[in-house]
C-alpha positions as CSV (number, residue, x, y, z in Angstrom):
1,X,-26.0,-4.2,-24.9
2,X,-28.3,-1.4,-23.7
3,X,-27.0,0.3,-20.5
4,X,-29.3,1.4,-17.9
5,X,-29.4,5.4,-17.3
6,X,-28.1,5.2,-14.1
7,X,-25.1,2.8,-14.9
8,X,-21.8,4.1,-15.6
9,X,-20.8,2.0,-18.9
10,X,-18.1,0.3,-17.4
11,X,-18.7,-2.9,-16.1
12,X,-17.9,-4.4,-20.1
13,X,-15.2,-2.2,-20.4
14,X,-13.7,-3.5,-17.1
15,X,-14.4,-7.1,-18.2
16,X,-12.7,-6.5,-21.7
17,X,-9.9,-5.3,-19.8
18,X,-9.2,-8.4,-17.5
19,X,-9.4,-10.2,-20.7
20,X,-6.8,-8.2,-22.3
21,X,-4.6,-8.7,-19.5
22,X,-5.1,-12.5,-19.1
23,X,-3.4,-12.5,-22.7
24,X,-1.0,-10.1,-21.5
25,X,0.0,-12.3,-18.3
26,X,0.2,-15.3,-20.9
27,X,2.6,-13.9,-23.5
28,X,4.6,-11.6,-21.3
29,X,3.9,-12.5,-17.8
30,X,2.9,-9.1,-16.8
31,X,0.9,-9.1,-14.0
32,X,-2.1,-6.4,-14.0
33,X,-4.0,-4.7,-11.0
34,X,-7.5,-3.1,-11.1
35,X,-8.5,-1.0,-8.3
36,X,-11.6,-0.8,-8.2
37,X,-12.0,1.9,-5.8
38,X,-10.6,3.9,-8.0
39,X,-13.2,3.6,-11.1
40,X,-16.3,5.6,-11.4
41,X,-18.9,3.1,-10.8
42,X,-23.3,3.6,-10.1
43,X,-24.8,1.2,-7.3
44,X,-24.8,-2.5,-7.9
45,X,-22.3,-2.5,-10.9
46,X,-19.5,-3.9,-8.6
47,X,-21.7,-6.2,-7.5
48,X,-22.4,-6.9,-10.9
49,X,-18.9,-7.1,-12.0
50,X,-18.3,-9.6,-9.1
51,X,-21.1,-11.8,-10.2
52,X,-19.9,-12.0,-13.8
53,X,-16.5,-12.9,-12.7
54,X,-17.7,-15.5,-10.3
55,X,-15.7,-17.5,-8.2
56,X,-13.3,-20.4,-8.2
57,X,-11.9,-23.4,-6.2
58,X,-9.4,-21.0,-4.0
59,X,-10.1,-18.6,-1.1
60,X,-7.7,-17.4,1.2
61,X,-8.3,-15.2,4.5
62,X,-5.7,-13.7,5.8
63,X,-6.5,-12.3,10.0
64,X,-2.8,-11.3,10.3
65,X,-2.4,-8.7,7.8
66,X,-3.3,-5.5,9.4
67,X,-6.6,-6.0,9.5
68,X,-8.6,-8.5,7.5
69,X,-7.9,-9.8,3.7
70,X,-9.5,-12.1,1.5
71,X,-8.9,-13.1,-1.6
72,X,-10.5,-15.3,-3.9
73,X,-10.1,-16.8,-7.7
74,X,-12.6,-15.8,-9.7
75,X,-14.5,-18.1,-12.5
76,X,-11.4,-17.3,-14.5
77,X,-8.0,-18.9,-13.9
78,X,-5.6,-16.3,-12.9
79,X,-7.7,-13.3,-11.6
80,X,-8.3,-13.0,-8.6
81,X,-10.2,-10.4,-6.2
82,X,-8.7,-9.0,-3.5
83,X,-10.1,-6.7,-0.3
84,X,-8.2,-5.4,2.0
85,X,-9.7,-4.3,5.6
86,X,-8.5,-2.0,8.3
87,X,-7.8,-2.9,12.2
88,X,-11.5,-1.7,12.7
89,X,-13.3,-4.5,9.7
90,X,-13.7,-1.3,7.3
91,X,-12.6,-2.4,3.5
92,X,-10.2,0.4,2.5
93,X,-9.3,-1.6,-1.0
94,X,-10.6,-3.4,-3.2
95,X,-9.0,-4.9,-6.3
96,X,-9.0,-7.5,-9.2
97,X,-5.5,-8.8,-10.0
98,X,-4.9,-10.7,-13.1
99,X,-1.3,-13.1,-11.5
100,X,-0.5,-16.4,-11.7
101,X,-0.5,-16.1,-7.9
102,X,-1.9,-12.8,-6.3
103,X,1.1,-10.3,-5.1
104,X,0.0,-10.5,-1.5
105,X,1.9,-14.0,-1.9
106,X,5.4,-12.4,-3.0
107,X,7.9,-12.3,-0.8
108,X,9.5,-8.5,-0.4
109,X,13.0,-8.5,-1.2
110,X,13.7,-6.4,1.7
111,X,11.8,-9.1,4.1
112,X,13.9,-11.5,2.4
113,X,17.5,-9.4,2.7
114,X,15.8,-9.4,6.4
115,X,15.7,-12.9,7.0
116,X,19.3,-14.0,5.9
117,X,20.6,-11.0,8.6
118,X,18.5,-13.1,11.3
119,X,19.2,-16.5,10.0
120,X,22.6,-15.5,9.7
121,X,22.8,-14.3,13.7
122,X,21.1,-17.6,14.4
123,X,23.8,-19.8,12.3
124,X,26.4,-17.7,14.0
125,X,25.1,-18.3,17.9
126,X,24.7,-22.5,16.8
127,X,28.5,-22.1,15.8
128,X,30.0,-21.1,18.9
């Protein structure tokens, strides 16, 4: 495939990488984030590698996150793009994630040590 002179080159080699770590999140269950932000990229090639991915039956919005976020499966079972806004509607990230579920969705373990102090309290003000 002939690359246009004002592309980077790196829209296949981004592809071939969510394919290597599809296999990855298959055999090992490693979970993989691309940030897209952080890859050299010309005009229209993230637009391009957003097309190629295409889009699948699950989109999520999130309005109480800080700002903004959406994520949605791509054409591909398992990856997933994710964009994250600011307070103000400006996108300040951008990523593919290769998950089972996207890591938005995981609970902190902090939150969670969290919630059994206040469930706790609560238990302890029902038993008195």
């Amino acid at each position: 495939m002939e690359t246009a002179a004002h592309e980077t080159g790196n829209v296949v080699p981004l592809l071939h990488e969510v394919r290597q770590a599809i296999q990855r999140q298959i055999e090992s269950g490693e979970d993989t984030v691309i940030d897209l932000r952080s890859l050299p990229m010309a005009p229209g090639e993230e637009a391009r590698i957003e097309e190629m991915l295409g889009r699948g039956e699950m989109e999520v919005r999130l309005i109480n996150a800080l700002g903004l976020t959406e994520i949605h499966e791509t054409s591909f079972s398992g990856v997933w793009w994710v964009v994250y806004h600011n307070q103000n509607d400006a996108v300040i990230g951008k990523f593919i994630e290769i998950a089972r579920v996207p890591s938005m969705f995981n609970s902190q373990t902090v939150d969670m040590k969290a919630a059994i102090d206040v469930m706790d309290q609560a238990l302890s003000a029902t038993d008195h």
